[in-house]
KOLVO-441496 format. One record per residue: x, y negated, z negated of N, C-alpha, C, CB in turn; residue in three letters. Coordinates in steps of 0.001 Angstrom, whole numbers, plus 500000, padded with zeros to 6 digits. Glycine has a CB too. Layout:
! residues N
XYZXYZXYZXYZala/...
//
This chain:
! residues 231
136808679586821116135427680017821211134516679175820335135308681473820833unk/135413678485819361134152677401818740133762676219819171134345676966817532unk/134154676137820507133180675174821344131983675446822075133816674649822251unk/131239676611821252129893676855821087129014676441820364129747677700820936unk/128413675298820845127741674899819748126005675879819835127691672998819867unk/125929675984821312124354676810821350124686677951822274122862675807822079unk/124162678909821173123918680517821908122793681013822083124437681620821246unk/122284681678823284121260681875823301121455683466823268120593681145824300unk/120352684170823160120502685669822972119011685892823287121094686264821374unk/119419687300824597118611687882825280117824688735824063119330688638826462unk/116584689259824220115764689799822954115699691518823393113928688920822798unk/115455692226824272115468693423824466116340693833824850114783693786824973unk/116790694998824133118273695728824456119644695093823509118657695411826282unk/119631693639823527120491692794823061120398692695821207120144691415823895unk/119106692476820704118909692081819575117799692747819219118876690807819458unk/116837693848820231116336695010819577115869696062820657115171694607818612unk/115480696983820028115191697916820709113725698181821015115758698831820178unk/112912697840822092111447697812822393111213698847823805110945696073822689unk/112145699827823785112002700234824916110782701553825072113414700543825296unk/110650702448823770109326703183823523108262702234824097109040703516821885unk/107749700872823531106643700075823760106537700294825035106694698696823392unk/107794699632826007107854699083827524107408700486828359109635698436828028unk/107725701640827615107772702867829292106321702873828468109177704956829652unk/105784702786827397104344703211827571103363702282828194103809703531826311unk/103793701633828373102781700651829124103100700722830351102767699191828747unk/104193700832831373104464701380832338103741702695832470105705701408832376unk/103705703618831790102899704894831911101737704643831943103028705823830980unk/101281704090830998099782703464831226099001702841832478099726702455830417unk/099743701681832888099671701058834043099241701865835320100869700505834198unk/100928702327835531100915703082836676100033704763836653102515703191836963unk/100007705448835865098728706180835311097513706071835949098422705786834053unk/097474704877835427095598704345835572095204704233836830095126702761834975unk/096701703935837413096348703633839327096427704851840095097597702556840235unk/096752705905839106097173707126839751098857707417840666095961707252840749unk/099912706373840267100992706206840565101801707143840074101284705155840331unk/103029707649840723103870708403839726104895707976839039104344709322840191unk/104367708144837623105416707717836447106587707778836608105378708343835362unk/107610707185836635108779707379836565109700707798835175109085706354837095unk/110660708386835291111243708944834438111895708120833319111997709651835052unk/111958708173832068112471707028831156113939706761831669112452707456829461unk/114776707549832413116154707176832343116083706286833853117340708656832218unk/114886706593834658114656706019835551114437704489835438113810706650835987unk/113554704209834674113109703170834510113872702184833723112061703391834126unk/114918702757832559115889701921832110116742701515832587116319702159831411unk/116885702025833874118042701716835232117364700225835778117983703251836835unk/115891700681835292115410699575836122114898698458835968114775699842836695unk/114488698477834193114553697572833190115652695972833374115029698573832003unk/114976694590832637115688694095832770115721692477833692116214695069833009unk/115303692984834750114522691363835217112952691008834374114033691446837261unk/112420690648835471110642690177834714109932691515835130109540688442835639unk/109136691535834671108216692731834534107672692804835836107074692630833411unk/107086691980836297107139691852838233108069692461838695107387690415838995unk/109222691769838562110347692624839526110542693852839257111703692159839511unk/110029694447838228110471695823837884109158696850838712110563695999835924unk/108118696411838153107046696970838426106879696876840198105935696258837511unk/107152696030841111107438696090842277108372697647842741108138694723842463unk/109339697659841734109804699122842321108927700279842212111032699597841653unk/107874700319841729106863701443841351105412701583841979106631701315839930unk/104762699864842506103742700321843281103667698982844489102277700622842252unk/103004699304845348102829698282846431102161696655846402102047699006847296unk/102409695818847262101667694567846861100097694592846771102021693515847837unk/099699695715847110097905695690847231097849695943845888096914696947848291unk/098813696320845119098027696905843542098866696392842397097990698811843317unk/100010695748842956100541694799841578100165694012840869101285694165841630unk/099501693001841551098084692362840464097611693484839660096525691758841383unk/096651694428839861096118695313838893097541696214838209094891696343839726unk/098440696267838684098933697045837752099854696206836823099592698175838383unk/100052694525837150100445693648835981099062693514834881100946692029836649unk/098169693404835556097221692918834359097018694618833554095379692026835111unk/097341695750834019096673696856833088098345697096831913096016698720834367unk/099734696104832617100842696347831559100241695351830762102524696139831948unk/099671694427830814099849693380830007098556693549828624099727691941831068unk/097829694523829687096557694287828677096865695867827584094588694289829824unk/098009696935827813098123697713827262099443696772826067098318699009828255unk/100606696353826532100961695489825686100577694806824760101241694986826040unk/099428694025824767099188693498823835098307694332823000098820692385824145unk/098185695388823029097343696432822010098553697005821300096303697782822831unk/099868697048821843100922697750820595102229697310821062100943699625820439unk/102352695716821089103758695283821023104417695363819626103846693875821509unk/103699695375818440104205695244817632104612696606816613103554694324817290unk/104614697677817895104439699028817250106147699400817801102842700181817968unk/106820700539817038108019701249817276109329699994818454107330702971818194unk/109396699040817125110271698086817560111776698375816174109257696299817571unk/112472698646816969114033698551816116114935697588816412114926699736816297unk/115774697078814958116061695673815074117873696435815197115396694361813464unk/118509695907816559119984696301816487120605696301815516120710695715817114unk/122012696618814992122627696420813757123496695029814146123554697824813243unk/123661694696813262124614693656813377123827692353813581125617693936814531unk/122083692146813936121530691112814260121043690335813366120794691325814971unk/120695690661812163121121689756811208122448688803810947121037690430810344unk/123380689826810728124414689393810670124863687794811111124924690291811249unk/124774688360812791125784687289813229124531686164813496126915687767814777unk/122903686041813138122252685366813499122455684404812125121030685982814002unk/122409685250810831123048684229809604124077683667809620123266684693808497unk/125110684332809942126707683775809957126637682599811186128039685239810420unk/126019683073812324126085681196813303124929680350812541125431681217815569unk/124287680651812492123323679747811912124059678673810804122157680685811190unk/124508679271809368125577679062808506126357678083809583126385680535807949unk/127153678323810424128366677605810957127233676248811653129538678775812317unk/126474676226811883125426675043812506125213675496813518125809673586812738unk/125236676147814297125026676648815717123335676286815835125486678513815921unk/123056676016817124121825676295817659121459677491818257121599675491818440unk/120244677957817323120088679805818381118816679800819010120007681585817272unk/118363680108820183117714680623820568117096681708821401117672680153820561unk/116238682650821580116018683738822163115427683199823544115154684671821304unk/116629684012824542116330683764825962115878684561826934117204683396826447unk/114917685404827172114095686215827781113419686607829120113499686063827271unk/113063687575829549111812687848830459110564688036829966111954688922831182unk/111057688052828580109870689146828140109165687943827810110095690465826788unk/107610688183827691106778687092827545107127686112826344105436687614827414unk/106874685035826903107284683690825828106668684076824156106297681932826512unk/104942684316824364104179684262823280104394685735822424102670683952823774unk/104991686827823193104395687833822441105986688025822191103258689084823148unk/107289687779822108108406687224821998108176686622820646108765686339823132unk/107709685598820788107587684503819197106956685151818292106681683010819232unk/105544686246818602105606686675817805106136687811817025105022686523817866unk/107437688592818144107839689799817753109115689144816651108302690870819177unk/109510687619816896110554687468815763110411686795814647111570686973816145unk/108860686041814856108085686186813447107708687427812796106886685582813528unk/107234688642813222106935689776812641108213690617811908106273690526813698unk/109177690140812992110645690691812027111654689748811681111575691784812796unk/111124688840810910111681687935810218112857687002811003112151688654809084unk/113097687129812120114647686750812810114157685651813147115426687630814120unk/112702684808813203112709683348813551112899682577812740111765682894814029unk/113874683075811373114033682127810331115538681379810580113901682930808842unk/116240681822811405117286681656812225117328681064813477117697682625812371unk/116010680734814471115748680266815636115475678909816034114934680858815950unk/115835678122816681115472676814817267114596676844818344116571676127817692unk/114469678388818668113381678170819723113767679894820228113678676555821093unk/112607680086821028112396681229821991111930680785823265111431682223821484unk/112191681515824459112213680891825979111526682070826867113964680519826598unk/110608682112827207110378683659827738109450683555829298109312684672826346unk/109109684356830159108223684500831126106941683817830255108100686124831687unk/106397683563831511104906682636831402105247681239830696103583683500830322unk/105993680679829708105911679575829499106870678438830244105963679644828307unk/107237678898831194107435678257832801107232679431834073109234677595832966unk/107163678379835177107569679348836588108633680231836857107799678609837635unk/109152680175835517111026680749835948111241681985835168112544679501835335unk/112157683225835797112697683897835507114391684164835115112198684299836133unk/114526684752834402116066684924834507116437685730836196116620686081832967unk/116725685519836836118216684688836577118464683751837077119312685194836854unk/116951682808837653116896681400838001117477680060837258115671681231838080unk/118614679314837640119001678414836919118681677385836621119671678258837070unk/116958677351837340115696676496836587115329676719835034114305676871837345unk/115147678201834974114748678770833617115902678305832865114515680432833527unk/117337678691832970118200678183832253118377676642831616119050678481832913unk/118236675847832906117705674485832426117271673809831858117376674132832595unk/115852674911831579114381674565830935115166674585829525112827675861831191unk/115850675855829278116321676008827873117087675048827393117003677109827665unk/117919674600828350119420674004827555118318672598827303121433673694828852unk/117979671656828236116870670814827995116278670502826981116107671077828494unk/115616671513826577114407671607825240115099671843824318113213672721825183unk/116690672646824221117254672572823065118200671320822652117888673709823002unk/118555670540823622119147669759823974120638669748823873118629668982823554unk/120660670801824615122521671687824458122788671141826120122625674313824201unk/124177671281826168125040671521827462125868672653827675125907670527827629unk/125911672801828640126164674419829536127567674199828895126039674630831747unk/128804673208828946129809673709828734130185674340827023130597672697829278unk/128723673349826398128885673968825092128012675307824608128605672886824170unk/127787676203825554126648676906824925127043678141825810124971676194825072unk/126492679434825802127048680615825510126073681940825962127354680550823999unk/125741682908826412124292683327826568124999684721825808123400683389828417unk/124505686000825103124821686936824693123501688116824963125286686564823377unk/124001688790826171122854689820826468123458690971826963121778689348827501unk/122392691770827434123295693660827473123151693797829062122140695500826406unk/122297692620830347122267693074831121122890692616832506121341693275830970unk/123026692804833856123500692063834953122838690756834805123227692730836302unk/121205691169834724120578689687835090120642688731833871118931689794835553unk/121402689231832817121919687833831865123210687219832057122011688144830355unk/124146688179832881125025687414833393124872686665834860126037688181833342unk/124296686904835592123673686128836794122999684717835979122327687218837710unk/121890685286835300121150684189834403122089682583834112120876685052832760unk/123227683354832879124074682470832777124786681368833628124674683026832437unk/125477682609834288126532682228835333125790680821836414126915683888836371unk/125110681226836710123730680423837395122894679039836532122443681741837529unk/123036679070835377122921677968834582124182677631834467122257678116833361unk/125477677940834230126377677125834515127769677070832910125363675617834912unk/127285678694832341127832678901830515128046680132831165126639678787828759unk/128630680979830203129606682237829978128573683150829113131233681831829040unk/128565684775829870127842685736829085128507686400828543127071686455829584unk/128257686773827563129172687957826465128315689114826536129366687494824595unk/128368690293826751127521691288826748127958692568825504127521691775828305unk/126770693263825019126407694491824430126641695624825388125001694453823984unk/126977696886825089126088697716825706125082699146824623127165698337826897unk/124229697890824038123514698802823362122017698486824193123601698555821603unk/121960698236825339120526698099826445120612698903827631120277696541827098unk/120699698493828620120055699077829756121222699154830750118772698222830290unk/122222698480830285123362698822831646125020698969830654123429696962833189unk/125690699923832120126631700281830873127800699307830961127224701910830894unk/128734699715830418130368698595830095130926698394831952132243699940828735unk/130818699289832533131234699287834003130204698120835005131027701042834579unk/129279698585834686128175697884835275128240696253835205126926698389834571unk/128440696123833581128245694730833300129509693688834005128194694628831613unk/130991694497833617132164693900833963132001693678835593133442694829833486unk/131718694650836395131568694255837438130182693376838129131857695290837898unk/129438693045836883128541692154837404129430690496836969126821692502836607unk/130216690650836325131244689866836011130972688977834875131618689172837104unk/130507690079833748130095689779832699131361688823831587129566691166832252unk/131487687614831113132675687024830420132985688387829339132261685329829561unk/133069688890828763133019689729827987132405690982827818132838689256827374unk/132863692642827360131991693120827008131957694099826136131557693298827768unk/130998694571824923131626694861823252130725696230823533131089693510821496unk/130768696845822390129801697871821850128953697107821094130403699027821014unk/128951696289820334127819696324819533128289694538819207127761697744818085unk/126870694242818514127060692706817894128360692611817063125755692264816836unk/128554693734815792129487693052814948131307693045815776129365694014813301unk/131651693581817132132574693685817914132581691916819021132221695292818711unk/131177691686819298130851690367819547131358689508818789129684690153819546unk/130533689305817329130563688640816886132373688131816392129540688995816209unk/132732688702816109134350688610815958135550688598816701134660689371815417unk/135005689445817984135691688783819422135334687352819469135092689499820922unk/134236687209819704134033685880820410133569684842820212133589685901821154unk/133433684652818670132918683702817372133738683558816640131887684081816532unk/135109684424815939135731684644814767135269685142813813136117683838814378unk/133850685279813796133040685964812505133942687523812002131120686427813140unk/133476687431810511133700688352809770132974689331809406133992687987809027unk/133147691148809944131950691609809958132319692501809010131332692048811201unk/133382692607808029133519693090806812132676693083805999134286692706806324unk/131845694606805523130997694847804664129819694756805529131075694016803499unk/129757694114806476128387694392807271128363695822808133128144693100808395unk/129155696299808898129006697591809457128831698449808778129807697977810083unk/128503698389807342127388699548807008126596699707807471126839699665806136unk/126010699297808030124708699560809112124472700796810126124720698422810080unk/123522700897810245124105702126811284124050702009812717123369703409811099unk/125366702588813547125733702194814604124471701957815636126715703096814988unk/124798700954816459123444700933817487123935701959818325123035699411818420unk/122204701998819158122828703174820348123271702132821580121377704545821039unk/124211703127822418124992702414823356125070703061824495126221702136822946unk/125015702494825977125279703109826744126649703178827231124546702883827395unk/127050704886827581128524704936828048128618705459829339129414705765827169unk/130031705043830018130154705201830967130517706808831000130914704225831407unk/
//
């Protein structure tokens, strides 16, 4: 496994928890249009591609324009509100870093408001870069977007690695042409992922990190456990 030289790691679900932010702006959105809200367990089912593709399951093409611009414009009034940082994401972001690894955060979630959620919680002191919607045409799980990344970081697929909690990070991967290791402290559970044919799949980072790095997570799981979805 240490012919990883670059890992990239998905940012929601994977390395924190922003999912309060996401259904309120979904509520908001669809609200405003007079749509019916969907249920939080609903919507975490449904969480996970780009915010387009999600929001397509909730209202028609006559009103997705307005109901992207009313998520985006409620987003940026409180992205930086009721965000929790997984356990273990320090950890293994110091410990590869330490080993030389290249890290970067690989996303749907918007490029800019991304950079600034891991400047605000210190984790871009560890980053070579962040990759997100809007700062190309591409989404996960297009193996353009993947491209874009390995490219700009100037990694190769056989050396590099993707670590996320959902189907569309293993499609993502698989489709750029590297191996996903998955969480299930996000949006889909241990069943889900394996049969999306996820390379791997843990409870939590510090079970990652030592499966599939060698890292040592002795003395770090004091932390307190992330939440996880079970089958």
């Amino acid at each position: 496994m240490n012919r990883f030289h670059t890992v990239l790691f998905d940012l929601d679900g994977t390395l924190i928890d922003h999912f309060d932010v996401i259904f309120r702006c979904y509520e908001f959105a669809l609200g405003s249009l007079g749509r019916e809200i969907p249920s939080r367990e609903i919507l975490r089912a449904t969480v996970g591609g780009s915010m387009e593709h999600t929001m397509r399951h909730f209202v028609d093409g006559n009103t997705l324009f307005d109901a992207i611009r009313l998520f985006r414009e409620h987003f940026s009034e409180i992205y930086l509100e009721d965000i929790t940082v997984h356990p273990g994401v320090t950890w293994i972001l110091a410990a590869l870093k330490r080993e030389g690894k290249t890290l970067a955060v690989f996303t749907n979630k918007q490029g800019r408001g991304s950079r600034e959620i891991t400047r605000h919680l210190g984790l871009d002191r560890w980053l070579d870069g962040v990759f997100g919607a809007l700062d190309t045409p591409h989404h996960k799980p297009a193996a353009a977007f993947s491209r874009h990344a390995l490219d700009t970081l100037n990694a190769r697929p056989d050396e590099t690695c993707l670590v996320g909690d959902s189907t569309f990070d293993v499609q993502s991967a698989h489709n750029g042409g590297f191996p996903c290791y998955c969480v299930t402290t996000g949006t889909h559970s241990r069943s889900q992922l394996i049969e999306a044919g996820a390379d791997g799949v843990y409870p939590d980072l510090f079970s990652l990190g030592e499966e599939v790095f060698g890292l040592n997570p002795a003395g770090a799981r004091d932390e307190s456990p992330a939440p996880s979805i079970n089958d």
